[in-house]
N, CA, C and O atoms as CSV, one atom per row, in Angstrom:
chain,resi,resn,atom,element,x,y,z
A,1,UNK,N,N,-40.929,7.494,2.156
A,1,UNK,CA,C,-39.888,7.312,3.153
A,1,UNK,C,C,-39.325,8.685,3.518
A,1,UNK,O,O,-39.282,9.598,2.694
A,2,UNK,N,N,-38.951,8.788,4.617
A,2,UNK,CA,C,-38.853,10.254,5.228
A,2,UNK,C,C,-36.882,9.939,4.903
A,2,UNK,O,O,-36.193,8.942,4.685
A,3,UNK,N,N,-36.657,11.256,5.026
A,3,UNK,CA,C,-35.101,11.873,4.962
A,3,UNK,C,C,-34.242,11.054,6.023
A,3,UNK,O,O,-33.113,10.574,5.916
A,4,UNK,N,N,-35.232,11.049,7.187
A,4,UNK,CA,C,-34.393,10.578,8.162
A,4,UNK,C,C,-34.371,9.234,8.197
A,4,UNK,O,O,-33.281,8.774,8.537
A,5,UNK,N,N,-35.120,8.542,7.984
A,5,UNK,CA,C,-35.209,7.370,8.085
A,5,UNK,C,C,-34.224,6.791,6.594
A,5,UNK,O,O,-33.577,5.753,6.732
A,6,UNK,N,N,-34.195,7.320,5.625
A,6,UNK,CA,C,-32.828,7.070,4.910
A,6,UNK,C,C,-31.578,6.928,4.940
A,6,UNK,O,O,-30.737,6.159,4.475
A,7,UNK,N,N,-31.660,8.541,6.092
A,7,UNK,CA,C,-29.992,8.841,6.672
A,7,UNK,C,C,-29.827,7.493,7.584
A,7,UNK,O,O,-28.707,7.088,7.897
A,8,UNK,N,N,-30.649,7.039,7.858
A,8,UNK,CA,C,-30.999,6.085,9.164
A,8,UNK,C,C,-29.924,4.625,8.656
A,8,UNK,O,O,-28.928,4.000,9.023
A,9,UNK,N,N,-31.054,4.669,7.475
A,9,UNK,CA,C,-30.533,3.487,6.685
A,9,UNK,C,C,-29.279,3.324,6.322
A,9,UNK,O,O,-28.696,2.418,6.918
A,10,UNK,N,N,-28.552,4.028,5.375
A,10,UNK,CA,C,-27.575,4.337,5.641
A,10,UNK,C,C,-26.324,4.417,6.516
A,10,UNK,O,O,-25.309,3.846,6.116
A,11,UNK,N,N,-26.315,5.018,7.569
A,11,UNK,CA,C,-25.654,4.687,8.775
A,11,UNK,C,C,-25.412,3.168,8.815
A,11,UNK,O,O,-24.338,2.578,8.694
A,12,UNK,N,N,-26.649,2.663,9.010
A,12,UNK,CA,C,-26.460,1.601,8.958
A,12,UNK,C,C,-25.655,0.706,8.030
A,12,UNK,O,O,-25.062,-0.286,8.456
A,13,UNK,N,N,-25.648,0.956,7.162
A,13,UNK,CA,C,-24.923,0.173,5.700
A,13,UNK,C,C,-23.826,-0.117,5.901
A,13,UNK,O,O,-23.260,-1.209,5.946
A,14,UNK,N,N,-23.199,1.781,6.146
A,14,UNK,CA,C,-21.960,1.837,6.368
A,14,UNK,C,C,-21.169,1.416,7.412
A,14,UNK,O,O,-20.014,0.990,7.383
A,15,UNK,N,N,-21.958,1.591,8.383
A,15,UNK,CA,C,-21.146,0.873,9.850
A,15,UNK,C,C,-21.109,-0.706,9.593
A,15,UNK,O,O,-20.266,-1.298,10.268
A,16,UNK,N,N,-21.947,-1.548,8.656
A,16,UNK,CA,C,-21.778,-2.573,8.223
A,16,UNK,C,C,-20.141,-2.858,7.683
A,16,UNK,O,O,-19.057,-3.264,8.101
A,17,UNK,N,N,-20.775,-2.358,6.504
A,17,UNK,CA,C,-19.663,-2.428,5.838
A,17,UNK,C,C,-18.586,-2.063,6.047
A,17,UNK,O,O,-17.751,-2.443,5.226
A,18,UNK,N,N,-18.147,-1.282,7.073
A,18,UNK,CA,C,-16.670,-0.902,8.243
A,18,UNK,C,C,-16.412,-2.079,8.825
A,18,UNK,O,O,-15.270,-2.512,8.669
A,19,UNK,N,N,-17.309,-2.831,9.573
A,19,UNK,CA,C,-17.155,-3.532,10.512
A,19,UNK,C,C,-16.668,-5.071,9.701
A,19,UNK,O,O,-15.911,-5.820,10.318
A,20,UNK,N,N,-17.149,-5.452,8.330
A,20,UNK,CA,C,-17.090,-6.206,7.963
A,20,UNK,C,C,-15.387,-5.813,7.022
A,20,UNK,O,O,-14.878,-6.801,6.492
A,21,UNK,N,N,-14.778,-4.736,6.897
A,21,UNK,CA,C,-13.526,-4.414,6.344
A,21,UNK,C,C,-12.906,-4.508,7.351
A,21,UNK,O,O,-12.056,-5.350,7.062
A,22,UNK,N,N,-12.722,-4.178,8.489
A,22,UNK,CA,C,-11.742,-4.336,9.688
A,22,UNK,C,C,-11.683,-5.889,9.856
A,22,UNK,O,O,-10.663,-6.530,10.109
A,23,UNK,N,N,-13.142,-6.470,9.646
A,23,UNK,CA,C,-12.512,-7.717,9.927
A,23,UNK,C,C,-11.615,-8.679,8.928
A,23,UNK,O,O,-11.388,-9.871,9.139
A,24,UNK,N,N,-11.245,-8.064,8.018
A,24,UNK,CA,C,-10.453,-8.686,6.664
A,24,UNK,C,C,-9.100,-7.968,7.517
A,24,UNK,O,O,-9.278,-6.953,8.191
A,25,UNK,N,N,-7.815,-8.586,7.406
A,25,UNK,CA,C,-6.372,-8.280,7.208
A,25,UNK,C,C,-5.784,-8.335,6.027
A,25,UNK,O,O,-6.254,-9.035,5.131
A,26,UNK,N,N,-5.086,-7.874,5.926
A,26,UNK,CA,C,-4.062,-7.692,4.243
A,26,UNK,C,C,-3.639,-9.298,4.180
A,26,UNK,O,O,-3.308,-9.776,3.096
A,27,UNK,N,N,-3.662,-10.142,5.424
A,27,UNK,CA,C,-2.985,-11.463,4.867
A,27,UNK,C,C,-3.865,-12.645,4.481
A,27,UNK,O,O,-3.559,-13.701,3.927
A,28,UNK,N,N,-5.279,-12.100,5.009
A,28,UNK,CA,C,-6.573,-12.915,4.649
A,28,UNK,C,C,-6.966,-12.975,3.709
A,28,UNK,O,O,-7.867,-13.787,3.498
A,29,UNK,N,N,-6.529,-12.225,2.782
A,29,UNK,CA,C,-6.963,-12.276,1.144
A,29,UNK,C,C,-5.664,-12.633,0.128
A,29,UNK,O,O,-4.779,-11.795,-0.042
A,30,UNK,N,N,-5.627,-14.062,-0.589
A,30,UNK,CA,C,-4.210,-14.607,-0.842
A,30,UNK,C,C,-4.212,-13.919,-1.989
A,30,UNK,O,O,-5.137,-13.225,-2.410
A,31,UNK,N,N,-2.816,-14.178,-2.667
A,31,UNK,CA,C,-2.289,-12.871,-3.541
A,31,UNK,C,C,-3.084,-14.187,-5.288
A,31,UNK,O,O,-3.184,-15.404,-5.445
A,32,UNK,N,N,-3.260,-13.557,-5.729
A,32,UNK,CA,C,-3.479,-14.041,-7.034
A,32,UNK,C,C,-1.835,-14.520,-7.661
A,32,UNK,O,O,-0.655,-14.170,-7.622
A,33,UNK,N,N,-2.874,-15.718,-8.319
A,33,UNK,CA,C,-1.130,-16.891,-9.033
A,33,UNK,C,C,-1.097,-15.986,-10.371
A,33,UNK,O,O,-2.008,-15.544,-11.071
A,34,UNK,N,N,0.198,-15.892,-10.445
A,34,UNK,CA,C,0.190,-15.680,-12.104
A,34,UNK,C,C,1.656,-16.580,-12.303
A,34,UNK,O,O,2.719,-16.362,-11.721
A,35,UNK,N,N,1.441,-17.372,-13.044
A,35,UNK,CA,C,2.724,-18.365,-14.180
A,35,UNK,C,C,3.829,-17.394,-14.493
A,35,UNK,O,O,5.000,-17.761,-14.592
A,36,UNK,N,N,3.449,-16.185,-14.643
A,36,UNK,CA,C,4.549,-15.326,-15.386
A,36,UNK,C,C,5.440,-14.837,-14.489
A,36,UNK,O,O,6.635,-14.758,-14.775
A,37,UNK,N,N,4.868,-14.392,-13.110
A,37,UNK,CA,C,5.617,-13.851,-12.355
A,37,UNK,C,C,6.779,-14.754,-11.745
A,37,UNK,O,O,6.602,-15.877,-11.273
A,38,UNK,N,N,8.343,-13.889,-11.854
A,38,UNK,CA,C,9.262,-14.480,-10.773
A,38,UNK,C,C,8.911,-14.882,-9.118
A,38,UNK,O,O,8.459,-14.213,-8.189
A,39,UNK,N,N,9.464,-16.679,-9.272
A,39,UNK,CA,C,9.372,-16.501,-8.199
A,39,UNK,C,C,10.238,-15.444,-6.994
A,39,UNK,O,O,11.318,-14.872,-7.144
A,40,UNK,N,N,9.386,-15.449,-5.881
A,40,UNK,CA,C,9.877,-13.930,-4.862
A,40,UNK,C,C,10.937,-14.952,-4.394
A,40,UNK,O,O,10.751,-16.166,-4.473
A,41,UNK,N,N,12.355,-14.237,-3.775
A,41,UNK,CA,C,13.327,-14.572,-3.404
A,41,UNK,C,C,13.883,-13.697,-2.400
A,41,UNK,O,O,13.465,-12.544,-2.513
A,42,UNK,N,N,14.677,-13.879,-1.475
A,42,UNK,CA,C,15.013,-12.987,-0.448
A,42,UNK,C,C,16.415,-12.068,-1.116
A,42,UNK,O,O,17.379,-12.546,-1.716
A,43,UNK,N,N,16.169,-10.729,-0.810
A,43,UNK,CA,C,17.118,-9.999,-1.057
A,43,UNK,C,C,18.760,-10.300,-0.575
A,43,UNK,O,O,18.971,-10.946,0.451
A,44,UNK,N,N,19.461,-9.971,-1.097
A,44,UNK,CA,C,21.283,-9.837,-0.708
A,44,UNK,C,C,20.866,-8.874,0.111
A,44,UNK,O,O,19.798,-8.264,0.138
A,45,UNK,N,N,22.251,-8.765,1.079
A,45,UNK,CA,C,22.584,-7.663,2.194
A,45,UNK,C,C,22.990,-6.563,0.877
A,45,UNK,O,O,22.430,-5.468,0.935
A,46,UNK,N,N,23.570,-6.716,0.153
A,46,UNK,CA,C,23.989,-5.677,-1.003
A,46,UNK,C,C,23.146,-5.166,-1.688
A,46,UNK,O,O,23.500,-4.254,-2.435
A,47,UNK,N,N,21.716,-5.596,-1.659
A,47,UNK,CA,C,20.582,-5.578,-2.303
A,47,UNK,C,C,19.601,-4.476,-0.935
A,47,UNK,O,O,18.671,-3.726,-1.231
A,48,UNK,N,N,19.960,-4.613,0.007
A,48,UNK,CA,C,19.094,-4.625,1.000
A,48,UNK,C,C,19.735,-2.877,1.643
A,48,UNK,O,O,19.163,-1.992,2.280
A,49,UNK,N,N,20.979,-2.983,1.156
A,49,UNK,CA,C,22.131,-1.796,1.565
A,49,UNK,C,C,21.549,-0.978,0.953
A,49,UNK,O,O,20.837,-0.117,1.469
A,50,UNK,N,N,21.801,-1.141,-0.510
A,50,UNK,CA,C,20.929,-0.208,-1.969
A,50,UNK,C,C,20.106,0.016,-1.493
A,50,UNK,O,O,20.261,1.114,-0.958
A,51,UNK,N,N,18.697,-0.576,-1.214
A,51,UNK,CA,C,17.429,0.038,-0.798
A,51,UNK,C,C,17.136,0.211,0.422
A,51,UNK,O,O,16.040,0.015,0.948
A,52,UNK,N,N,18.100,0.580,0.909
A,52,UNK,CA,C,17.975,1.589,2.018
A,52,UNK,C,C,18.435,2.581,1.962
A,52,UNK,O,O,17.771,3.297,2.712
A,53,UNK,N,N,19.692,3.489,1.244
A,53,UNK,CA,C,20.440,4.202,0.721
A,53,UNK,C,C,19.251,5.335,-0.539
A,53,UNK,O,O,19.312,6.562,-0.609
A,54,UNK,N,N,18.571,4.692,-1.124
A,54,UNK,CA,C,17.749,4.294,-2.256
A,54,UNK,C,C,16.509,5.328,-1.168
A,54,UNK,O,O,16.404,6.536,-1.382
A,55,UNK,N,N,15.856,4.785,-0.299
A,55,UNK,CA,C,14.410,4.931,0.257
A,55,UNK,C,C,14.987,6.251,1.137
A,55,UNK,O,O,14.220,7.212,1.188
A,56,UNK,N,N,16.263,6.366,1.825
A,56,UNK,CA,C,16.316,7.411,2.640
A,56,UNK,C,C,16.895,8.401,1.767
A,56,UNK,O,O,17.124,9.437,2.391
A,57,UNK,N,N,17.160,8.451,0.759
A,57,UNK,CA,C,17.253,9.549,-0.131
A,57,UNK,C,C,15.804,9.856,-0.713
A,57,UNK,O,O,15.553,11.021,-1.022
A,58,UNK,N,N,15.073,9.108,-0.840
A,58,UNK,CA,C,13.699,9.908,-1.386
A,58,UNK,C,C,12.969,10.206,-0.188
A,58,UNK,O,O,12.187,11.148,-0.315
A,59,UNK,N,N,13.008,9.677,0.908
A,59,UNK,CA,C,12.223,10.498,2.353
A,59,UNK,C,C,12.961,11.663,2.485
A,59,UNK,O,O,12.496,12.512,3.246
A,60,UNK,N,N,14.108,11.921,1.864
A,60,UNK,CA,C,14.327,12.961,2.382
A,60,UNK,C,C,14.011,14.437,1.310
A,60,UNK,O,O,14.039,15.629,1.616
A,61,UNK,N,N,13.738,13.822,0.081
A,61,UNK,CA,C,13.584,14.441,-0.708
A,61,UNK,C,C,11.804,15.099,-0.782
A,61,UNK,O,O,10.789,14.412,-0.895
A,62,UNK,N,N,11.901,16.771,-0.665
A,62,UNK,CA,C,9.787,16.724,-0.485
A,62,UNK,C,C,9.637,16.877,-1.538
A,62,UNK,O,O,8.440,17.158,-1.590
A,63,UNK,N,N,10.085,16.906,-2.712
A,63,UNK,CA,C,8.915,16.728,-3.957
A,63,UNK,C,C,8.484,15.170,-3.995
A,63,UNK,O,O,7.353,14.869,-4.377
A,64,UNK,N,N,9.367,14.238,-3.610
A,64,UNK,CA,C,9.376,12.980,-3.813
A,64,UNK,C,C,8.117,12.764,-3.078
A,64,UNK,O,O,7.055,12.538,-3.657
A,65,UNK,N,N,8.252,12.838,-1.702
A,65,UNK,CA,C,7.559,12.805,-0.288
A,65,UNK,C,C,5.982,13.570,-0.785
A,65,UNK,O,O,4.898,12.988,-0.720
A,66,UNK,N,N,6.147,14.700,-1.177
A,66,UNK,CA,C,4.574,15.304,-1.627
A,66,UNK,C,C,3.906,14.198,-2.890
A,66,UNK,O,O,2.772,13.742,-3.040
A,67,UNK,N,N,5.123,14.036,-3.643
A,67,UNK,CA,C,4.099,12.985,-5.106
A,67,UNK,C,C,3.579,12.266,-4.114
A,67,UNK,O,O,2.359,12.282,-3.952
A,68,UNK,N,N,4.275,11.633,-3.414
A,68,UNK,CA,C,3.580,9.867,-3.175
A,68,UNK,C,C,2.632,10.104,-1.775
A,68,UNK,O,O,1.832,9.290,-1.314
A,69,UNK,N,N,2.867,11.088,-1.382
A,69,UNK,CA,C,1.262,11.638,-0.280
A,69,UNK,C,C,0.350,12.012,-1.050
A,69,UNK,O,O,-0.781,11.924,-0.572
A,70,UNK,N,N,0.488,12.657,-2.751
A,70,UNK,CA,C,-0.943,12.946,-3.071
A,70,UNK,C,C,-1.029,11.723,-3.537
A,70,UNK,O,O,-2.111,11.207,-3.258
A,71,UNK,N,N,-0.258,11.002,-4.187
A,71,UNK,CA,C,-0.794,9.923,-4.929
A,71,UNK,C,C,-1.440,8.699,-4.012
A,71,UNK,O,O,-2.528,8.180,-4.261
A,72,UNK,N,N,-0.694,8.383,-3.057
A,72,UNK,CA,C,-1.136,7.388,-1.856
A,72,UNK,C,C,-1.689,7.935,-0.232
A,72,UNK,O,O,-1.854,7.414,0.871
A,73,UNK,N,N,-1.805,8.910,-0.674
A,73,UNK,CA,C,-2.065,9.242,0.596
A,73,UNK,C,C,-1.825,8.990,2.181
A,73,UNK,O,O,-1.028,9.791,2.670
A,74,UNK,N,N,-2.361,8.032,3.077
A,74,UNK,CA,C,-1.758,7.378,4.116
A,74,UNK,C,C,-1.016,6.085,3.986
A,74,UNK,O,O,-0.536,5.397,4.887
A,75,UNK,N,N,-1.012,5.880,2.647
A,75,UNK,CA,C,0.383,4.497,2.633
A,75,UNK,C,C,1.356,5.054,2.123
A,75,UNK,O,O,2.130,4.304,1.528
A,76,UNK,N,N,1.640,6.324,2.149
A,76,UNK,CA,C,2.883,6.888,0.577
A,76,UNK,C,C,3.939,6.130,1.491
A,76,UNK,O,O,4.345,5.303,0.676
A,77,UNK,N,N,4.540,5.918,2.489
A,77,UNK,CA,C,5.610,5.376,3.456
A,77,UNK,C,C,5.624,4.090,2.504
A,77,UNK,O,O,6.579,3.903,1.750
A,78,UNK,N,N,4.692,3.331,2.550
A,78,UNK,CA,C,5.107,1.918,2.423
A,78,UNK,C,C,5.136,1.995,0.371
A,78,UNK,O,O,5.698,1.073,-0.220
A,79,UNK,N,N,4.699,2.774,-0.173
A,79,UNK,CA,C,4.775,2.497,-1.484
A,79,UNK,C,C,6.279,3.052,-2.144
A,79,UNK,O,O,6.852,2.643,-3.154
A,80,UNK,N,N,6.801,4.419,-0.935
A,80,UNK,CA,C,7.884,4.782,-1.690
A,80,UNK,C,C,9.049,3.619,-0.922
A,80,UNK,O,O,10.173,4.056,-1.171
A,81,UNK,N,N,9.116,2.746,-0.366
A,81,UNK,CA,C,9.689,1.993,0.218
A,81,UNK,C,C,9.624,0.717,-0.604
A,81,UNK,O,O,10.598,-0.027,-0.495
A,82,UNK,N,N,8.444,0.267,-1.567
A,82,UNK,CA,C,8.334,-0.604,-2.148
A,82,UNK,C,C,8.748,-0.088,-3.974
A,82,UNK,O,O,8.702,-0.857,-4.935
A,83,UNK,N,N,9.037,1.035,-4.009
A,83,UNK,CA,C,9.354,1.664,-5.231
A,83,UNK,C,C,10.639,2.179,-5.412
A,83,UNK,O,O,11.102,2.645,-6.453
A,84,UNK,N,N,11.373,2.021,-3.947
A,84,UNK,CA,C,12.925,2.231,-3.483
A,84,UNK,C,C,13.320,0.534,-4.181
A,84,UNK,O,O,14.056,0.275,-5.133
A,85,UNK,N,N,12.539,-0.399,-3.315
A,85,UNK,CA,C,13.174,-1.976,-3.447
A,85,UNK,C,C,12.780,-2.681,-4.846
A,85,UNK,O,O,13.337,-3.741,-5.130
A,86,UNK,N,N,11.551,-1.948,-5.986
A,86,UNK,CA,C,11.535,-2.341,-7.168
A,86,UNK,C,C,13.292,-1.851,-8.015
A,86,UNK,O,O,14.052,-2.573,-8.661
A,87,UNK,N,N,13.388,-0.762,-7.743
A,87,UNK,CA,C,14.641,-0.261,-8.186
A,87,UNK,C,C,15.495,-1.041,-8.259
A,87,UNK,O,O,15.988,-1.537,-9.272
A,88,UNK,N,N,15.812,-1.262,-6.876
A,88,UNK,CA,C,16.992,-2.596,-6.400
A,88,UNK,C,C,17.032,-3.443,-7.247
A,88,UNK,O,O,18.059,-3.673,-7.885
A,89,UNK,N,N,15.975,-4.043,-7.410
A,89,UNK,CA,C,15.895,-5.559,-8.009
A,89,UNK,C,C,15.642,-4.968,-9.448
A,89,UNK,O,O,15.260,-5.847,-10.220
A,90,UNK,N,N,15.743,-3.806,-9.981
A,90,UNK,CA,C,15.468,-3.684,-11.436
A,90,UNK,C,C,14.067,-3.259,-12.274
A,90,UNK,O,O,13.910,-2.272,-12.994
A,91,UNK,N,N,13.250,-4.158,-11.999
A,91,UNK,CA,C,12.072,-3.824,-12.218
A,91,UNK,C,C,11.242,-2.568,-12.829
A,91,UNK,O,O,10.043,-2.506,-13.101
A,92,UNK,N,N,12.337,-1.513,-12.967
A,92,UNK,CA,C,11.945,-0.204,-13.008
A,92,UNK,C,C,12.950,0.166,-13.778
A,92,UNK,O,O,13.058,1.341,-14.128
């Protein structure tokens, strides 16, 4: 089999397998049950105050802002936002 006709193959795989990830959404795949976990409940406005107070103090902070870009790279927004609202509720 020649080089190119590998690279060939390839291409192919991958544009597969792109095409078949775009077509999944984050809400198409249901969250796994676990017995242990609390059920989710909607936050207080007092709850909701905190983690916002909470999230715009670490956006504003760049060591904060650099951890969670190397660590998450193009989601660090939504993880330090979800690591602002674990706070809130304790969890941490």
């Amino acid at each position: 089999m020649k080089r190119s006709e590998l690279e060939q193959i390839i291409r192919e795989e991958l544009e597969k397998a792109l095409q078949e990830r775009a077509e999944l959404s984050e809400k198409s795949v249901p969250e796994p049950y676990n017995r242990n976990s609390p059920p989710r409940r909607p936050m207080t406005k007092a709850q909701i105050k905190e983690r916002d107070k909470i999230g715009k103090a670490m956006e504003k902070n760049p060591d904060t802002v650099k951890r969670f870009k190397n660590k998450f790279e193009s989601e660090w927004r939504d993880y330090l936002w979800a690591s602002a609202t674990s706070k809130v509720l304790g969890r941490r």
